[in-house]
Structures are given as structure tokens and as C-alpha cells.
Chimera marker file (.cmm) of the C-alpha trace (Angstrom):
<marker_set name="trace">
<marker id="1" x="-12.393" y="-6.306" z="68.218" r="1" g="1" b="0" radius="0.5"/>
<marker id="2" x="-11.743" y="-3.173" z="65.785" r="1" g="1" b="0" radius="0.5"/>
<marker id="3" x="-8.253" y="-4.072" z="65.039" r="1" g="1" b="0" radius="0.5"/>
<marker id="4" x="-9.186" y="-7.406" z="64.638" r="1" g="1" b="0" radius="0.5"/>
<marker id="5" x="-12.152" y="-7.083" z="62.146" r="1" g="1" b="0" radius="0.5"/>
<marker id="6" x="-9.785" y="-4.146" z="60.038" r="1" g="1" b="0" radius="0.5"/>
<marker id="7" x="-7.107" y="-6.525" z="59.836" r="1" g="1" b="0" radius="0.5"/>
<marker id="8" x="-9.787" y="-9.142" z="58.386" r="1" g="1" b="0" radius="0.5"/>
<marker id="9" x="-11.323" y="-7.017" z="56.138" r="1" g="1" b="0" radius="0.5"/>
<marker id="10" x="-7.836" y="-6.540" z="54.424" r="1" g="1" b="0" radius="0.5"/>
<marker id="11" x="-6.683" y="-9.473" z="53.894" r="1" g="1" b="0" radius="0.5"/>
<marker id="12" x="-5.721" y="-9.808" z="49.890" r="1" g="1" b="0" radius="0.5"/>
<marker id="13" x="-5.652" y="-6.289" z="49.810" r="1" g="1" b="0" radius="0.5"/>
<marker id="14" x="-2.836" y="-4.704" z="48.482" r="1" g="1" b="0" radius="0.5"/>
<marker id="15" x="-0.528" y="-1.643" z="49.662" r="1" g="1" b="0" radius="0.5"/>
<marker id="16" x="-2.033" y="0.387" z="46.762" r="1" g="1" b="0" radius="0.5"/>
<marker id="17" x="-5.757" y="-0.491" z="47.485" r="1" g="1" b="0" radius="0.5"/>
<marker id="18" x="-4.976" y="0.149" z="51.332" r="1" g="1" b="0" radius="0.5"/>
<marker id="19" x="-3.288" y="3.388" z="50.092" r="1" g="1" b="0" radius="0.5"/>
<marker id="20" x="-6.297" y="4.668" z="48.338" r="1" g="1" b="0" radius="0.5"/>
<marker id="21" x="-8.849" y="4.428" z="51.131" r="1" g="1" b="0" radius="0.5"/>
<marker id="22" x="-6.322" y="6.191" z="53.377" r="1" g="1" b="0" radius="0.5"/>
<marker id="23" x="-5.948" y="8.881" z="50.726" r="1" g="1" b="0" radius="0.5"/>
<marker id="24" x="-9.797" y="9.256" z="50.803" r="1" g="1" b="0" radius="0.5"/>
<marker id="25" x="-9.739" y="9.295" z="55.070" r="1" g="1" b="0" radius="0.5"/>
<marker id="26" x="-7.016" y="11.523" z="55.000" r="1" g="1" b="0" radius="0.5"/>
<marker id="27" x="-9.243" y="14.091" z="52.557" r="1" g="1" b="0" radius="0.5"/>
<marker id="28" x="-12.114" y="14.001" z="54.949" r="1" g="1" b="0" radius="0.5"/>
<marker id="29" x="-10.108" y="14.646" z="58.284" r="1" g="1" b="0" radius="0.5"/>
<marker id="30" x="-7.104" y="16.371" z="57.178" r="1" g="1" b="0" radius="0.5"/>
<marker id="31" x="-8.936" y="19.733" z="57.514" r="1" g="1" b="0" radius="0.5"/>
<marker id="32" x="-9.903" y="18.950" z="61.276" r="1" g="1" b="0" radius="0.5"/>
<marker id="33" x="-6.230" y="17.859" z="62.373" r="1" g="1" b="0" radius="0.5"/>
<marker id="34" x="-5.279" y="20.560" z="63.920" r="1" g="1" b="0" radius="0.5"/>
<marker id="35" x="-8.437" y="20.820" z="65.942" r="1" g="1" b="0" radius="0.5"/>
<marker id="36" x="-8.828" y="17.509" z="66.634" r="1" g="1" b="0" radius="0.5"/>
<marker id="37" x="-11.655" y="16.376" z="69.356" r="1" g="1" b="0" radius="0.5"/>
<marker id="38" x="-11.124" y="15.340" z="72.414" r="1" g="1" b="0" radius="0.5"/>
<marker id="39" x="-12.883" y="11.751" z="72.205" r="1" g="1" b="0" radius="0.5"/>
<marker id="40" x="-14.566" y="10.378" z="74.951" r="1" g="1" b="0" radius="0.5"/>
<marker id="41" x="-13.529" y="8.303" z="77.835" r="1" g="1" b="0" radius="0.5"/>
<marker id="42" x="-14.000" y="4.269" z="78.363" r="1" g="1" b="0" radius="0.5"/>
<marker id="43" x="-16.126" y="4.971" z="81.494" r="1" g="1" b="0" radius="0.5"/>
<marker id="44" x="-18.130" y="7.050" z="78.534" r="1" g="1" b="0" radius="0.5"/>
<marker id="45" x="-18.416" y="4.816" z="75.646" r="1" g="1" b="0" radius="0.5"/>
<marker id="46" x="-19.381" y="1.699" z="78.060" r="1" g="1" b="0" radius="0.5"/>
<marker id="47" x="-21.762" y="0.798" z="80.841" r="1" g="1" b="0" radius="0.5"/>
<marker id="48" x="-19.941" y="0.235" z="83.983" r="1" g="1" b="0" radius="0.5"/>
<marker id="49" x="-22.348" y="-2.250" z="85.100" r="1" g="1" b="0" radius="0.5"/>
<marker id="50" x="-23.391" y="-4.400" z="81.922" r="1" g="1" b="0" radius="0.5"/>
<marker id="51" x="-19.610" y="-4.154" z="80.542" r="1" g="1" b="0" radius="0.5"/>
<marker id="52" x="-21.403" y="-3.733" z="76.781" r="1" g="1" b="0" radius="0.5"/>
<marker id="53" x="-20.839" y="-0.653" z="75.027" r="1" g="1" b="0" radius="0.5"/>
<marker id="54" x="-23.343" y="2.051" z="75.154" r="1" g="1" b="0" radius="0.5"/>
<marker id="55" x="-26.053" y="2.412" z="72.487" r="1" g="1" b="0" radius="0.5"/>
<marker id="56" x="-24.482" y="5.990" z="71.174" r="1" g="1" b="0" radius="0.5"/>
<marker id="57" x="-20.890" y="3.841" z="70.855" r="1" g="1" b="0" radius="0.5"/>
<marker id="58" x="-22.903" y="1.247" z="69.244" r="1" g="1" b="0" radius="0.5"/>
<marker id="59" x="-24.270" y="3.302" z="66.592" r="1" g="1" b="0" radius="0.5"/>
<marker id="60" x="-20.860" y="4.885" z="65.564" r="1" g="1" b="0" radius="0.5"/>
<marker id="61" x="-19.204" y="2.080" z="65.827" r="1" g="1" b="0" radius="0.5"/>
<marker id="62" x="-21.942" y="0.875" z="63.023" r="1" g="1" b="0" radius="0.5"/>
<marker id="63" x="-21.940" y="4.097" z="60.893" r="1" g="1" b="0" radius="0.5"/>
<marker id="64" x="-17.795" y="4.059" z="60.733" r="1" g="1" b="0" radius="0.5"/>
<marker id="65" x="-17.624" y="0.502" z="59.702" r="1" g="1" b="0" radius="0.5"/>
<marker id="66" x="-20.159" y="1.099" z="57.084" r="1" g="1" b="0" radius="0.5"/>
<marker id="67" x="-18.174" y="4.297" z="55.634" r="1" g="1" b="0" radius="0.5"/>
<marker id="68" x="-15.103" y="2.049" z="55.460" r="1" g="1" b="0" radius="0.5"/>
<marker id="69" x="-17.094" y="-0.820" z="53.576" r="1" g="1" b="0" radius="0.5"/>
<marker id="70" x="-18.054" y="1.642" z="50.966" r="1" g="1" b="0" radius="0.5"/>
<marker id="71" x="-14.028" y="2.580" z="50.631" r="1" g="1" b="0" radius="0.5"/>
<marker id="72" x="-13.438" y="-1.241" z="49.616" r="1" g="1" b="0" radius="0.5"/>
<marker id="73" x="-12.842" y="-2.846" z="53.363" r="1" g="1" b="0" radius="0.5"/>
<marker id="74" x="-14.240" y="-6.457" z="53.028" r="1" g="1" b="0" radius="0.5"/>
<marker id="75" x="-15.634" y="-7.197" z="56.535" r="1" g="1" b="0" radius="0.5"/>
<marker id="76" x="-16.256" y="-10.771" z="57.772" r="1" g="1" b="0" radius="0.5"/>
<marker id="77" x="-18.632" y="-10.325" z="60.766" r="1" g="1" b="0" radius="0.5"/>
<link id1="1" id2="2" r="1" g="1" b="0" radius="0.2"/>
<link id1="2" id2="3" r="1" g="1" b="0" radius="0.2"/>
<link id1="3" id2="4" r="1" g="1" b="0" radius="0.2"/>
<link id1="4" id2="5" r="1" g="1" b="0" radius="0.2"/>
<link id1="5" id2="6" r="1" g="1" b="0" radius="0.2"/>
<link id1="6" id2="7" r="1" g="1" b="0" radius="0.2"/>
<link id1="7" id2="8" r="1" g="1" b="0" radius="0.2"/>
<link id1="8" id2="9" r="1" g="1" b="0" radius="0.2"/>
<link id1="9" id2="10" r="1" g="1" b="0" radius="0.2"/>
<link id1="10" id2="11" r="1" g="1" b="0" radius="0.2"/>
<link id1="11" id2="12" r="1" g="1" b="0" radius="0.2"/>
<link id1="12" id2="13" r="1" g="1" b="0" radius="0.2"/>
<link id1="13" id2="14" r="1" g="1" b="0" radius="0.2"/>
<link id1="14" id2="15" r="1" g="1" b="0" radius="0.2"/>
<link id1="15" id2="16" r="1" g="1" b="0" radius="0.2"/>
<link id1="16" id2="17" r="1" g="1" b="0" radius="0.2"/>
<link id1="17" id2="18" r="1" g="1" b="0" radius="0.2"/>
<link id1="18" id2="19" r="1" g="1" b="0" radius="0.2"/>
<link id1="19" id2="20" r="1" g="1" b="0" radius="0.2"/>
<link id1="20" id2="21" r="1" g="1" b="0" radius="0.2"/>
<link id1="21" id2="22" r="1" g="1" b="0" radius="0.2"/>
<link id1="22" id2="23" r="1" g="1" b="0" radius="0.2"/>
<link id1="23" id2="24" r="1" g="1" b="0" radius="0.2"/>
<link id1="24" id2="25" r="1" g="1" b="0" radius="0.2"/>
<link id1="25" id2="26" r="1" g="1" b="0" radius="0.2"/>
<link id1="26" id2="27" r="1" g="1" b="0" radius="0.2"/>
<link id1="27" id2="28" r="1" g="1" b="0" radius="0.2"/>
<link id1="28" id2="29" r="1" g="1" b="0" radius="0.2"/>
<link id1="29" id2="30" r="1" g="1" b="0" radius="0.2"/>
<link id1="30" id2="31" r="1" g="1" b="0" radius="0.2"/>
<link id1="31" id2="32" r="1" g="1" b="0" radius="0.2"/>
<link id1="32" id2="33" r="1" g="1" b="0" radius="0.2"/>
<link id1="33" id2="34" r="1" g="1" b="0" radius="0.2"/>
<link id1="34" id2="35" r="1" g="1" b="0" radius="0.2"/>
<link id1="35" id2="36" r="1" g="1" b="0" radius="0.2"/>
<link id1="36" id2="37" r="1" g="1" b="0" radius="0.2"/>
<link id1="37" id2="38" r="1" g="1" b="0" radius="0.2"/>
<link id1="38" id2="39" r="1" g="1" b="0" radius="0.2"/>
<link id1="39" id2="40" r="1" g="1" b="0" radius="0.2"/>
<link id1="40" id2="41" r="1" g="1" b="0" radius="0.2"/>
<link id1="41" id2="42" r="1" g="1" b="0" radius="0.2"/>
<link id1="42" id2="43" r="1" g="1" b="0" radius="0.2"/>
<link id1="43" id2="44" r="1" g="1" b="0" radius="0.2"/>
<link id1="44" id2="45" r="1" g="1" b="0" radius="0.2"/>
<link id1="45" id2="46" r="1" g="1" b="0" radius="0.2"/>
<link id1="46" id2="47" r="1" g="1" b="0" radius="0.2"/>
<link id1="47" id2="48" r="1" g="1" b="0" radius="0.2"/>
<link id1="48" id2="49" r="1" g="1" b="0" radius="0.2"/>
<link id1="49" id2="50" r="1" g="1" b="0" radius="0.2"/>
<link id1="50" id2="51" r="1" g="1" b="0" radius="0.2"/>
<link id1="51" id2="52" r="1" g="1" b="0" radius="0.2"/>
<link id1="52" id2="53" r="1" g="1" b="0" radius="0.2"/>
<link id1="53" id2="54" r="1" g="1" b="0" radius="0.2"/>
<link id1="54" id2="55" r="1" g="1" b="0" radius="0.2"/>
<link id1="55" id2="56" r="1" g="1" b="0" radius="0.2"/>
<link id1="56" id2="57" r="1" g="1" b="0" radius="0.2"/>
<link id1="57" id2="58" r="1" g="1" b="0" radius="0.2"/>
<link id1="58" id2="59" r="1" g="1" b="0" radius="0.2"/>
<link id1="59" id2="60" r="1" g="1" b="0" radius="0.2"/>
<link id1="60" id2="61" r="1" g="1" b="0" radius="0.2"/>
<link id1="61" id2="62" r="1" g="1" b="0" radius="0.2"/>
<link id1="62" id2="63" r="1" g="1" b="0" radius="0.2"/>
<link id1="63" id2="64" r="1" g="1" b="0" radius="0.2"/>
<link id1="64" id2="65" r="1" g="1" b="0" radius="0.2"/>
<link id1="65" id2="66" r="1" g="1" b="0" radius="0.2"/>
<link id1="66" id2="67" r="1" g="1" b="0" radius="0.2"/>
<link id1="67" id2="68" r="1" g="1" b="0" radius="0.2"/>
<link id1="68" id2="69" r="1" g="1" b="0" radius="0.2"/>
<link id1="69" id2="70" r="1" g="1" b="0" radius="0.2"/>
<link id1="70" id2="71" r="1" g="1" b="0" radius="0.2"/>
<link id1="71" id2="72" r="1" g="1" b="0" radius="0.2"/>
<link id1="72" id2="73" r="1" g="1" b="0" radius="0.2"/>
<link id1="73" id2="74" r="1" g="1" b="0" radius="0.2"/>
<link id1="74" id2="75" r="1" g="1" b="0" radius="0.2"/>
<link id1="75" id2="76" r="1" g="1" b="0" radius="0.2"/>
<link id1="76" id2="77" r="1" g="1" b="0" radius="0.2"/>
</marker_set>
């Protein structure tokens, strides 16, 4: 689904306007590279029994998506 609504939200862009909002990522996270989290598991991010991602998963999901709309990514859905 992620890959699927980036690759959307691109379309028309071009390789400079993609290369800008990677410039901007790369300024936020390039600090914490070396140190980079762990992440979570599957098992962690979804319920076992519902198959629907937890609400915690939800809400970054949501708050990443909206950082990368305010860099320029057009998203359909």
C-alpha cells in the first residue's frame, strides 16, 4: 500500500522535485544514521487476530504521510 500510494503521489514529478524532498529527508535523519532504531516487528505493528494494523501504526502511518504532503508528494487516497 505505501509503495503504491508514493509511487502515485509522484507521478509528473520530476527527478529534481523528487531530489529536493529527499534533500530535505536526508537533513532531518542524516544525524540519526548511525544510530538508527531498531523498528518494530510485523507481529508489532498489526493485530494477529483482526489482520488491520494497530492504532499506534495507524497514527504514524498518518503523521509520515502528512510530513511528506507538506514536501510536495501529491497523494491520491
Amino acid at each position: 500500500k505505501w509503495a503504491s500510494e508514493i509511487a502515485h503521489g509522484v507521478i509528473g514529478m520530476t527527478r529534481s522535485q523528487g531530489n529536493e524532498i529527499v534533500k530535505k529527508l536526508l537533513a532531518k535523519y542524516e544525524d540519526n544514521i548511525p544510530n538508527v532504531p531498531k523498528g518494530k516487528t510485523y507481529e508489532q505493528c498489526w493485530d494477529m487476530k483482526t489482520k488491520q494494523p494497530i492504532r499506534e501504526y495507524k497514527q504514524l502511518y498518518q503523521k509520515i504521510k502528512a510530513e511528506l504532503a507538506e514536501l510536495g508528494v501529491r497523494f491520491k487516497f
